[in-house]
N, C-alpha and C positions, 0 to 999 in steps of 0.2 A: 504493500500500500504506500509507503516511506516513497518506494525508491517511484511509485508511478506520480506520484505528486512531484516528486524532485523532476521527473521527465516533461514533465506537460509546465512546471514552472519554465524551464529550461526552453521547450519549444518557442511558448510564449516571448520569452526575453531576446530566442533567435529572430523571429517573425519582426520583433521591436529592431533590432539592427539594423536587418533588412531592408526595409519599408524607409527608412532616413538614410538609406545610399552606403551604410557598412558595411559592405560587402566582403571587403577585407577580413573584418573582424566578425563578422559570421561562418565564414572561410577556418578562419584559425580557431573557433569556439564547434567546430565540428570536427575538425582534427585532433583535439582535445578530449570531446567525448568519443570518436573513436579510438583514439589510444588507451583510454579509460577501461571502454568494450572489452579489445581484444585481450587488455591485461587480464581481469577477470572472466573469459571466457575458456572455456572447454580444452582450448588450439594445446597439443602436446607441448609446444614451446612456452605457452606461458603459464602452464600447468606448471611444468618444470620448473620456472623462473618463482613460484608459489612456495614451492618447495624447499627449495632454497633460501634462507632468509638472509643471507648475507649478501647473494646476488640481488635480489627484488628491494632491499635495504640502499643497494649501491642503485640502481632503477631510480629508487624515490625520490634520493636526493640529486641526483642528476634534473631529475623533471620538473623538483623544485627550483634549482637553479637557475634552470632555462625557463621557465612558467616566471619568475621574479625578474630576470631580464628581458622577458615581451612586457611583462606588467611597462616597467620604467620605457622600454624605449616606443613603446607605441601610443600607451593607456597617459597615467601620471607620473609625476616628478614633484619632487620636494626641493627647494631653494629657499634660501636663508638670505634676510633684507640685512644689506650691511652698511647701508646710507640712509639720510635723510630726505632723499631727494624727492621720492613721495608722498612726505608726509602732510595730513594725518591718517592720508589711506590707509600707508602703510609704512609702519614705524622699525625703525634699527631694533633689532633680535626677533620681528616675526617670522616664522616658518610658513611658507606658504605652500599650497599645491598647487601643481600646476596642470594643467588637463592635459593632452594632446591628441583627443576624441573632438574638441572644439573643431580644430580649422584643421584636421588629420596630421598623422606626423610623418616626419619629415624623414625619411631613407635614410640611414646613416650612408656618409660618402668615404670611409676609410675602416679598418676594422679597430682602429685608435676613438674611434667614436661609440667603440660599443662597449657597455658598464661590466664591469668584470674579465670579460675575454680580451680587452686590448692588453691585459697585464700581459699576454702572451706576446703582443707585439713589441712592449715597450721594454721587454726581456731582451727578444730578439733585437731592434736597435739597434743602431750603430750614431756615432758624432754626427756623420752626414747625413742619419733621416733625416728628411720633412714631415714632422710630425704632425701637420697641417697639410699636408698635399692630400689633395681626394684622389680616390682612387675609382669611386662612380659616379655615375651621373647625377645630378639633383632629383629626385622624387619624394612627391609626398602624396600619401597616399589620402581619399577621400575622407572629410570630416562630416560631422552636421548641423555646419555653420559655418561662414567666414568672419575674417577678421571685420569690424563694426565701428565706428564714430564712441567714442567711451571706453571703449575694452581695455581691460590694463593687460597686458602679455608682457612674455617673459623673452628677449631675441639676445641672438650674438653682436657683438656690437661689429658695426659693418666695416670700420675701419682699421680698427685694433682686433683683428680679426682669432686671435686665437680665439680655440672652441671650446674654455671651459672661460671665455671673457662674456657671461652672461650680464643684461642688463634689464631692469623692467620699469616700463613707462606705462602710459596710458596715451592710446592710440587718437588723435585727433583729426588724421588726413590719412584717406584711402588711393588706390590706385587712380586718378583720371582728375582728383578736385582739387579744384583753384583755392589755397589756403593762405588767407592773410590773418597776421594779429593785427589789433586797431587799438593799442590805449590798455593793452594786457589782454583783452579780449578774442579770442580765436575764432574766425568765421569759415566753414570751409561751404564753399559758392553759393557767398554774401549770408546764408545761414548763420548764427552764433550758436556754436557747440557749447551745450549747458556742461559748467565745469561742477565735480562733484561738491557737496557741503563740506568734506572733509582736506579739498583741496585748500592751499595755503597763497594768498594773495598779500603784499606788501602794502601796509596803510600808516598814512602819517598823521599824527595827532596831536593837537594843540590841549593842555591840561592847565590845570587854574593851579594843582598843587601836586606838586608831585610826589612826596612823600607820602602822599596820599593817597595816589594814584600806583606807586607801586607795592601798596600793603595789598592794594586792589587787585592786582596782578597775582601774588601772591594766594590771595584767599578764594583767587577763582581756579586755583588750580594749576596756571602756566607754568611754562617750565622757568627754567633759571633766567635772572634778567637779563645776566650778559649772555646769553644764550639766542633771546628775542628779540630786545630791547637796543636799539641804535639811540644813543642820544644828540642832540647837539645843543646849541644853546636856546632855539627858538622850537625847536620839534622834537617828537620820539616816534620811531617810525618801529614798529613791526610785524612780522609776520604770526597773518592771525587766519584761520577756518571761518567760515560766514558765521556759524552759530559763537562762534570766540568773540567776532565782532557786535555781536548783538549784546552779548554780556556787559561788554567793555560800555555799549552805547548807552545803556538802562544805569550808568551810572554818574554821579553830578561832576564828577571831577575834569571831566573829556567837556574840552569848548567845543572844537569841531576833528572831524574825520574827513580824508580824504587819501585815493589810492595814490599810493607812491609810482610815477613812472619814470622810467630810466631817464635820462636826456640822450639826443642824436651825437655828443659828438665822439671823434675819431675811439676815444677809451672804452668808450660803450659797445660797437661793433660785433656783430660777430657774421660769422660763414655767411656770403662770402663779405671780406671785408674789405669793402670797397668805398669811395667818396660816391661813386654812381648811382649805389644803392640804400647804401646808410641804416642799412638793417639792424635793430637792434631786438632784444629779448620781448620787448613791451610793442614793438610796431616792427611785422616783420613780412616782405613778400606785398603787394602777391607772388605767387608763386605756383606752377602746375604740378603737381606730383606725379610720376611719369607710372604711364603704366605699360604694359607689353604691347607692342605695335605701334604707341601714341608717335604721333612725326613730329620733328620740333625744327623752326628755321633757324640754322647756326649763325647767328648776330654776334654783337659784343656783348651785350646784354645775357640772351643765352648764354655762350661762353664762360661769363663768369658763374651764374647758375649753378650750370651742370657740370660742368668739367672736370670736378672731381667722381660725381657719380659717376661718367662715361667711362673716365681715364683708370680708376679706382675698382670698380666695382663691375662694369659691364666689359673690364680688360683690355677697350679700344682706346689707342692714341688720339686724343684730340691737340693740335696743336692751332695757332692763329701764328699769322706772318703778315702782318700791315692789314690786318682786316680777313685775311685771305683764311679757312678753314682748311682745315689736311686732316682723314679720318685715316689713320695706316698707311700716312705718307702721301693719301690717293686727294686729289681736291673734292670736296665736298661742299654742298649746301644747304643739307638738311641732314637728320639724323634721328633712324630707327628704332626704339628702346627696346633694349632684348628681354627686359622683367619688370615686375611689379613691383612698385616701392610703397612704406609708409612712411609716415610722419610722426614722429614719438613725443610726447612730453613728460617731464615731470610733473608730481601735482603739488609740491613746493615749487612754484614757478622763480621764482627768483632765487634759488637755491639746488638748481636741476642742472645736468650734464646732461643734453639731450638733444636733437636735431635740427634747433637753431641753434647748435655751436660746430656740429657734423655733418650734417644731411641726412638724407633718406635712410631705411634700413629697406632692406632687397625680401622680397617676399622667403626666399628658402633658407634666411637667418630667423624665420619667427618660429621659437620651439611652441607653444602655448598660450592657455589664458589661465590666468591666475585667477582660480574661482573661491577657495577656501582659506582663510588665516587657521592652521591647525592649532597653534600655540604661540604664546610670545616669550620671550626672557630677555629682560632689558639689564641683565649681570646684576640687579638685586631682588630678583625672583620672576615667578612667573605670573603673566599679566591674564589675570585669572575671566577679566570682562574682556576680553580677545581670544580666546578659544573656539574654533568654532565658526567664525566670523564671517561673515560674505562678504565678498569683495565686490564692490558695487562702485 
């Protein structure tokens, strides 16, 4: 009775894969239950192998091996927050999981990619591997979802490319959209991308008394002052979560508030850093985020743009000579994109390492989405109201 109800669970759960395009993973959850089968069936050979308990012993734990490295390289992953740069999404010492059933995962490209078995390669070794060279092709197999406007995911960082230099942002720009900031504010095609509550925006605020205003600070819980808290002589400026700022507003001491935004000039800059474009953290782009196929006309303009994504990442020489384009030496005047990029942010915005200081992340560097906070430990215990936690 046990085992017919485990079976028609189990049907059900395959039917469930199915039906949302896991094909893959209904594929390997039937090779499963057929290994399962045949171990327990009648067949002389695995009678045998019953019999034996030392061999079916050696069996078991081989399968759990291999069952624990499909789990990690296809299913989930665990990653540990070791910056600020998201906060208050997501705070230094949370453990997070990471899904890659979301946007499906990604083929490992080298056997250095695989958890546990690369010990055998990095045994093997020598001074002159490339422990970074792929050895296949990029694939990744069907999810049931893509990447979304909000999603915080977990990618390799596209330029600093080693593959355990993981990074996790929250995604604000997709393959094809026109992405500006306006004033801190992110639009992608003229839309404004709702940032989360927990996100951390810079605000400067004029107080009647300050020793009074930082007992206030204090008794609402914020973290250390030099920690938040910028002074100068006429302002205090910090970073605060909307509902932070609400706190702070409901009380007498705050004459006014208003958002801190960077200023345009040359110190402020970032990617690319140019007079032409004057890009800074607070006002950035517009800007097209390239997706596969998208054509783009090679200007000066362009040029500065992309030419790190072309030259960097899509592996083609771009060079300019008096205006003139050269893709491979060859002259050109427009240019092809060979993959899908995103747009990453931190959600401490003025406090983030993120794709207004680098560019794009390439679609086959995104491992996952970061769905669950399992636990936190910020080195004086564990953060007992973050266990558990959705990441939203």
């Amino acid at each position: 009775m046990i085992r017919k109800i485990q079976l028609s669970l189990f049907t059900i759960a395959l039917i469930f894969v199915t039906a949302i395009g896991l094909y893959w993973l209904a594929f390997g959850a039937l090779l499963v239950l057929l290994i399962c089968l045949l171990f327990r069936s009648d067949l002389s050979a695995f009678v045998w192998l019953r019999k034996h308990s030392f061999v079916s012993s050696l069996v078991y734990i081989v399968g759990i091996f291999l069952l624990a490295i499909s789990i990690r390289v296809f299913m989930i992953e665990i990653f540990s927050i070791p910056s600020s740069s998201m906060e208050n999404t997501l705070l230094v010492g949370d453990k997070v999981l990471v899904s890659k059933l979301n946007y499906g995962p990604a083929m490992p490209k080298s056997p250095f990619e695989i958890p546990w078995i690369n010990l055998f390669w990095y045994l093997g070794s020598s001074k002159t591997t490339n422990l970074d060279s792929a050895y296949w092709d990029y694939k990744r197999l069907s999810g049931f979802s893509f990447v979304k406007h909000g999603d915080v995911a977990v990618f390799i960082h596209p330029l600093w490319g080693k593959r355990d230099n993981y990074f996790i942002k929250r995604c604000v720009g997709i393959p094809g959209d026109t992405l500006q900031i306006i004033d801190g504010v992110v639009f992608a095609n003229r839309d404004a991308i709702p940032s989360s509550d927990q996100a951390k925006q810079p605000y400067q605020m004029k107080v009647t008394n300050r020793a009074v205003f930082r007992n206030m600070v204090d008794s609402l819980g914020l973290e250390t002052w030099e920690n938040n808290i910028a002074q100068t002589s006429e302002k205090i400026r910090m970073n605060l979560t909307r509902p932070q700022l609400k706190q702070l507003n409901q009380k007498s001491c705050i004459d006014s508030v208003s958002t801190n935004i960077v200023g345009n000039d040359s110190s402020q800059w970032v990617d690319p850093k140019n007079r032409i474009l004057a890009w800074t953290i607070d006002n950035f782009g517009p800007v097209v985020i390239p997706r596969k196929g998208m054509v783009i006309h090679l200007t000066p303009t362009n040029f500065l743009v992309y030419r790190r994504t072309i030259t960097h990442l899509e592996k083609i020489k771009l060079e300019s000579k008096n205006d003139i384009f050269y893709l491979n030496g060859q002259l050109a005047t427009t240019y092809t994109f060979l993959h899908n990029y995103y747009f990453m942010m931190g959600d401490n915005r003025h406090n983030s390492n993120d794709s207004r200081f680098w560019g794009f992340v390439p679609e086959e560097n995104i491992v996952g989405k970061a769905c669950v906070i399992l636990f936190s430990n910020n080195g004086n215990g564990i953060r007992w109201n973050r266990m558990l936690k959705r990441i939203k």
